[in-house]
C-alpha atoms as one frame of an Amber mdcrd trajectory, in Angstrom:
protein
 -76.372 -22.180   5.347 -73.300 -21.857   7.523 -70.410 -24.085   6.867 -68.907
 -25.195   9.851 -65.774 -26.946   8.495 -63.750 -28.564  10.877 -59.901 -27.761
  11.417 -57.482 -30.039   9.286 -55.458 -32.056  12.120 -52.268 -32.445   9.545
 -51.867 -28.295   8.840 -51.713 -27.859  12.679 -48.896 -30.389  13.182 -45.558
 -28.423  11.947 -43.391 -30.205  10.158 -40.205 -31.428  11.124 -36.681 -31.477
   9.831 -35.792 -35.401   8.727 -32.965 -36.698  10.555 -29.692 -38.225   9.380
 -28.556 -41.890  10.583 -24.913 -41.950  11.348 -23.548 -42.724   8.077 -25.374
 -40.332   6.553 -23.952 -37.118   8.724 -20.470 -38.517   8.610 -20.794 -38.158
   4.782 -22.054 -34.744   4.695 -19.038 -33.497   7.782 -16.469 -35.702   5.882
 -15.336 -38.036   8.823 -15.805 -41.190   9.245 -19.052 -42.717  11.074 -16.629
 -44.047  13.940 -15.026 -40.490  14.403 -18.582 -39.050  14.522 -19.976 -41.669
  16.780 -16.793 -41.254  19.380 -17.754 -37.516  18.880 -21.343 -37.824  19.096
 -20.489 -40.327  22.748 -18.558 -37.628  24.444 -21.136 -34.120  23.228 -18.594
 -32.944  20.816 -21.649 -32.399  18.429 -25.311 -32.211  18.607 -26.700 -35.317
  18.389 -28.879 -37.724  20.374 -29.970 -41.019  20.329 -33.012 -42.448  19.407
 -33.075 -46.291  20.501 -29.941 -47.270  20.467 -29.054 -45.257  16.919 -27.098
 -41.751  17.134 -29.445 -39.111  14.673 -28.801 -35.874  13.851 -30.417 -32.453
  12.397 -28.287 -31.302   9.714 -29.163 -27.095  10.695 -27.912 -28.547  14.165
 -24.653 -30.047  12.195 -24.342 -26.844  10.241 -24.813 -24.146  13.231 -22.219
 -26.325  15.365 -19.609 -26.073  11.852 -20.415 -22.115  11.734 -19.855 -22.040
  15.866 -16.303 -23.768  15.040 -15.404 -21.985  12.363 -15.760 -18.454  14.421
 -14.303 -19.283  17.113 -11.200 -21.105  15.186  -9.122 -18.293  14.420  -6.423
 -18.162  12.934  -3.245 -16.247  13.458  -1.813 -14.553  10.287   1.834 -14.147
  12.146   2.141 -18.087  13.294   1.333 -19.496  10.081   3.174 -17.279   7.865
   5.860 -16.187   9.926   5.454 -12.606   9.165   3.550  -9.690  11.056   1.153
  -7.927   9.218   2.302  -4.379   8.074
């Protein structure tokens, strides 16, 4: 006899990254939560707001620090005062 077994509903539903509360992503950037929340208010990093609470996806937090980092950089000659030989 054929089995016809039926597709399990929870392996089709992918599962999704958990989100961090305020407090929690200030901790893990090293800010405080009232820096991040001024930041999160004006789209200075990815965040959004579910009910009336900021969240955010740490991969979101960490691509936005890598983004920052490349685009931050720095010159040799200013900070040292000397010109590279």
């Amino acid at each position: 006899m054929l089995s016809t077994a039926k597709p399990n509903p929870r392996r089709l539903i992918p599962a999704f990254e958990p989100l961090l509360d305020l407090h929690e992503a200030a901790s893990v950037l090293g800010m405080h939560w009232k820096t991040l929340e001024g930041k999160a208010r004006h789209k200075e990093v990815p965040a959004f707001k579910v009910g009336k609470r900021w969240r955010f996806r740490l991969s979101s937090l960490d691509s936005w620090l890598e983004t920052g980092l490349k685009s931050n950089t720095t010159d040799q000659a200013a900070v040292t005062g000397q010109e590279r030989p």
